[in-house]
N, C-alpha and C positions, 0 to 999 in steps of 0.2 A: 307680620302682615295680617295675620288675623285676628289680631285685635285691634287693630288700626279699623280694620272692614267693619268689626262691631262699632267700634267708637263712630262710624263716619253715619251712625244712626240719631247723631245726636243732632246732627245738619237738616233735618226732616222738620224744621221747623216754617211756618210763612212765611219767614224775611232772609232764611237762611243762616241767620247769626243760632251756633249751636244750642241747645238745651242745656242746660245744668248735668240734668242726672242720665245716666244712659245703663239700662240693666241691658247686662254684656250678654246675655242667655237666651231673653226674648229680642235684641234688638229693638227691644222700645224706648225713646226719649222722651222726658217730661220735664216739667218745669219742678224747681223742688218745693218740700213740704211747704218750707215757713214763708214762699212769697211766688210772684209771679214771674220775677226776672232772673235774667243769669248776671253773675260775673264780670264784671271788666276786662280784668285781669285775668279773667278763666277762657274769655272767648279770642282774647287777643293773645295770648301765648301760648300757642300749639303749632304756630306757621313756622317754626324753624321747624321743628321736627318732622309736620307732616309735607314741607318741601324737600326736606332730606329724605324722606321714605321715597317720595317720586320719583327723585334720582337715581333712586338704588336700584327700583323695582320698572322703573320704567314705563311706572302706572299715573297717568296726569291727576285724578281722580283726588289723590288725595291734597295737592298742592295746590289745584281749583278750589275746591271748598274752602280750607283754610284760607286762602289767599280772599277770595269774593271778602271774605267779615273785613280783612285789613283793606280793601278798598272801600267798602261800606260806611266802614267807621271814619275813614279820611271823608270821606262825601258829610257827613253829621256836623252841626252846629257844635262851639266848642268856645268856652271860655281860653282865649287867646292860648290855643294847644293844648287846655286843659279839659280834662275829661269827668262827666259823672262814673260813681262806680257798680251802677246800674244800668242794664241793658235787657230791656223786653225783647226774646226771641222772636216772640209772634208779629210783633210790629217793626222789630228791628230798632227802636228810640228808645232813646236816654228813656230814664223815672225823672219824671220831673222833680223838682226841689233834691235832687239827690248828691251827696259827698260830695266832695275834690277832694283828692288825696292823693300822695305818694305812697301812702300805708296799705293796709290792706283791702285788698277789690281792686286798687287800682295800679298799683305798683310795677308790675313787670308788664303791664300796656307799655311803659316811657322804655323800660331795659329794650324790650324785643323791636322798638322802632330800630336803634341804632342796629341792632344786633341782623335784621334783616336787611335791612340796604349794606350791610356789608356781606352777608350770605348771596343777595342778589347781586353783585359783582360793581356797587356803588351804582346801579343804573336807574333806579329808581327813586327818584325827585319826591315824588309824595311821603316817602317814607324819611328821606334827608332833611324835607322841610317841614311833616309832623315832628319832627325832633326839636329841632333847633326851635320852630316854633312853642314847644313847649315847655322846653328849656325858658325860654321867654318868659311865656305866663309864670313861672312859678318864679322867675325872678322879682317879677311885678306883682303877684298875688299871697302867693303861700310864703318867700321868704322873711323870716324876721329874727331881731337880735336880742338875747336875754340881758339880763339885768341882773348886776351889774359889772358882767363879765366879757358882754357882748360877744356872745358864742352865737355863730348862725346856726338858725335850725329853719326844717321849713314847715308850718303849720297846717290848718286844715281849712275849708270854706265849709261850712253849712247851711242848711237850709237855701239851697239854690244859688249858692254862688254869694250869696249875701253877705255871710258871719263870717269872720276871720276865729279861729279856735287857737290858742297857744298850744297844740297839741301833734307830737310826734310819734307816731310808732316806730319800731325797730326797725321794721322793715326798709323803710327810707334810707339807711345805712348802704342799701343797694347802690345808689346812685353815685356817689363818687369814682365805683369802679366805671360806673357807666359812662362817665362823662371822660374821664383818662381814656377810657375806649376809642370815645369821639374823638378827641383831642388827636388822639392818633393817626385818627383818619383825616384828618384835616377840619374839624369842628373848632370854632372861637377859642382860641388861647384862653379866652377867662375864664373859660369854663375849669379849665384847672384849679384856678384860684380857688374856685365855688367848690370843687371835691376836696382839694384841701382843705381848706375851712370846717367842710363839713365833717369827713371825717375823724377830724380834731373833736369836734360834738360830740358824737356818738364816741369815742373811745373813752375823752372823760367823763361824758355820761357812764358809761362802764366801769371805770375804774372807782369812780364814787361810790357807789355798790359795795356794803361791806364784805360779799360775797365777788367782789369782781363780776357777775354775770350781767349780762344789758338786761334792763327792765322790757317789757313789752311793749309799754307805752308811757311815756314821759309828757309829762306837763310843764314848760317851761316859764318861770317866771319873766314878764315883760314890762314892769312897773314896780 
């Protein structure tokens, strides 16, 4: 609990969407060195844990805060459920011309959508339908097939949603578990297919590796 209390220093921002950096000693949050923004993926996944402290402790405090960014960021413009992986605390909005991605910055935004609407007891429609919607876009945007093996992987946008990148990080590996999740819960059977698939990718991508080990970031060939 009391480092929960330091960290909820990081919420003292204008728009309420966390800080980056938070020195746990003085209690002060900043934005960090090398830019002005936080995280995606850093401001969007902390609501399962700081809803589970609330329960425990019986204190609303911490489940408000995190919870306001997950409503916040469902209220935000969004390529068809897809997200940049910048977010100005001051102002609470995107950077503009900034990433799509399932890779990193943005990644476990898409895991902790399902993973809360089922903490929240499936009652919560905003977080069912940021899912599924963005499940969506990335069938329509980032999904594409290599050459000449036709493995699915899912790519990257740049420069504002414009450029399509043949480009996977590791981390995108996430998503299969995440989707079998859904699926469970009653999420589009295809989406099965889509973790299958993908999975397939990322394992031979691995095993191709004269070391066995997954690369960080893979380039797939599309032509």
């Amino acid at each position: 609990v009391d480092l929960a209390d330091r960290l909820v220093a990081g919420f003292s921002s204008g728009s309420g969407v966390p800080f980056s950096d938070v020195n746990l000693y003085s209690r002060r949050a900043s934005k960090p060195k090398w830019g002005p923004d936080s995280s995606t993926s850093e401001v969007s996944t902390i609501q399962l844990e700081f809803r589970d402290l609330s329960r425990v402790t019986g204190n609303p405090v911490y489940e408000e805060k995190a919870g306001f960014v997950t409503d916040h960021i469902h209220k935000l413009p969004k390529t068809d459920g897809l997200v940049p992986i910048f977010i100005n605390a001051q102002t609470g909005q995107w950077r503009s011309h900034s990433t799509i991605t399932l890779g990193a910055r943005g990644d476990s935004y898409y895991e902790y959508l399902i993973k809360q609407w089922i903490q929240t007891g499936r009652t919560r429609d905003s977080l069912r339908d940021d899912y599924n919607e963005s499940i969506t876009g990335m069938e329509r945007h980032l999904a594409a097939r290599t050459e000449p093996n036709n493995l699915l992987f899912f790519g990257e946008l740049h420069g504002g949603s414009k450029n399509f990148v043949n480009k996977m990080d590791e981390l995108v590996c996430f998503l299969p578990g995440s989707l079998i999740l859904g699926v469970h819960y009653g999420m589009p059977k295809h989406h099965k297919k889509i973790a299958e698939e993908l999975i397939y990718t990322c394992t031979q991508t691995w095993l191709r590796q004269p070391t066995n080990l997954a690369p960080e970031i893979t380039y797939y060939n599309t032509q």
